[in-house]
C-alpha positions as a Markdown table, in Angstrom:
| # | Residue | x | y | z |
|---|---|---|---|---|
| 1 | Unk | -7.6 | -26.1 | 11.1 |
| 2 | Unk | -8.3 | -22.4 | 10.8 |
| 3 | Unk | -8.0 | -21.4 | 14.6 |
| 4 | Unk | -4.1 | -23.0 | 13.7 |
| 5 | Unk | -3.4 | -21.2 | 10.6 |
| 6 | Unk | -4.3 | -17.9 | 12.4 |
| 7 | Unk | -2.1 | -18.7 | 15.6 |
| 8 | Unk | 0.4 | -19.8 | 13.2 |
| 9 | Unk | 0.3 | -16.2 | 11.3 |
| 10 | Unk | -0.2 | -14.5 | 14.7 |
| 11 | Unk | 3.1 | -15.7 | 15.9 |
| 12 | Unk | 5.0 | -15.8 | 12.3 |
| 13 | Unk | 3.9 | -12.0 | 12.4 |
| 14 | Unk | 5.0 | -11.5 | 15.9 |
| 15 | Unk | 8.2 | -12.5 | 15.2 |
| 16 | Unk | 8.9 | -10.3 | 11.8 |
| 17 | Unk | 7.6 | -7.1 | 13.9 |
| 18 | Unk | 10.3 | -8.1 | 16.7 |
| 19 | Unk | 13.1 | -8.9 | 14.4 |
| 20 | Unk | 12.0 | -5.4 | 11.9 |
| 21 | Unk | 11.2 | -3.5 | 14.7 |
| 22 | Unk | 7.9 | -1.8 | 15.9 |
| 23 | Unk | 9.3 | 2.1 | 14.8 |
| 24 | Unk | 10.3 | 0.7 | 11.6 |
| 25 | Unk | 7.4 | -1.1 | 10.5 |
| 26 | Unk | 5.1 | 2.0 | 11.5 |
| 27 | Unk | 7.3 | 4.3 | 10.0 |
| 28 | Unk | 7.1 | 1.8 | 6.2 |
| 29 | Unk | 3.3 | 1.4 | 6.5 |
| 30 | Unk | 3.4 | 5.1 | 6.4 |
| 31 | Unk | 5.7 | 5.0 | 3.7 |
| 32 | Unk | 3.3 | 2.8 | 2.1 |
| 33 | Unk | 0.4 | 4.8 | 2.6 |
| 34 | Unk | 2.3 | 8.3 | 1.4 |
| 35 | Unk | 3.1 | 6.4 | -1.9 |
| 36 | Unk | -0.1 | 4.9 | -2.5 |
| 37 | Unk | -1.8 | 8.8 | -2.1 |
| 38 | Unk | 0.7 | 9.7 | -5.0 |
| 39 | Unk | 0.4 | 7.3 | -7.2 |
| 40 | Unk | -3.8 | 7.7 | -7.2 |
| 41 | Unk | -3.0 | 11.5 | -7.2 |
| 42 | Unk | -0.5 | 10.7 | -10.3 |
| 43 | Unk | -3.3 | 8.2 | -11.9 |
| 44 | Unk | -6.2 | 10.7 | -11.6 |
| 45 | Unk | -3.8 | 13.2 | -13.7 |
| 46 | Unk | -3.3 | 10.4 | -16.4 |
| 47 | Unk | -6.9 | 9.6 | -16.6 |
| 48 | Unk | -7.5 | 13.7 | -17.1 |
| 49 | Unk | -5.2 | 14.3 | -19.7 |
| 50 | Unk | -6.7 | 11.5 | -21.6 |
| 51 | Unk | -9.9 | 12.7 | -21.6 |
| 52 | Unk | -8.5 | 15.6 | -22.6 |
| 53 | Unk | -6.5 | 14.5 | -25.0 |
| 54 | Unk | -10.0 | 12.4 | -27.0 |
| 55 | Unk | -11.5 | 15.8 | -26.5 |
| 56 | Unk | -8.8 | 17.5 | -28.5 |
| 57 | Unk | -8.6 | 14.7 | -31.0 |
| 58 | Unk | -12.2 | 15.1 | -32.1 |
């Protein structure tokens, strides 16, 4: 049952990277990965100012 959900998925995914295209599915799990670096970068800056902010408040 397993071994036939994965070929299932294997060929399922096959088909989306031949129909989106190779390049372009590289180039959005880059994307991806670029916006998932800001938006830790811009949550890290959140969680500073409002540590900050207690600190101030005190």
């Amino acid at each position: 049952m397993l071994a036939e959900e994965e070929a299932a998925l294997k060929k399922y995914y096959g088909k989306v990277i031949t129909s989106y295209g190779r390049e372009n599915l590289i180039h959005l799990l880059q994307l991806m990965k670029q916006l998932e670096t800001v938006m830790s970068t811009e949550f890290e800056g959140m969680e500073e100012d409002a540590i900050e902010e207690q600190g101030t408040d005190e």
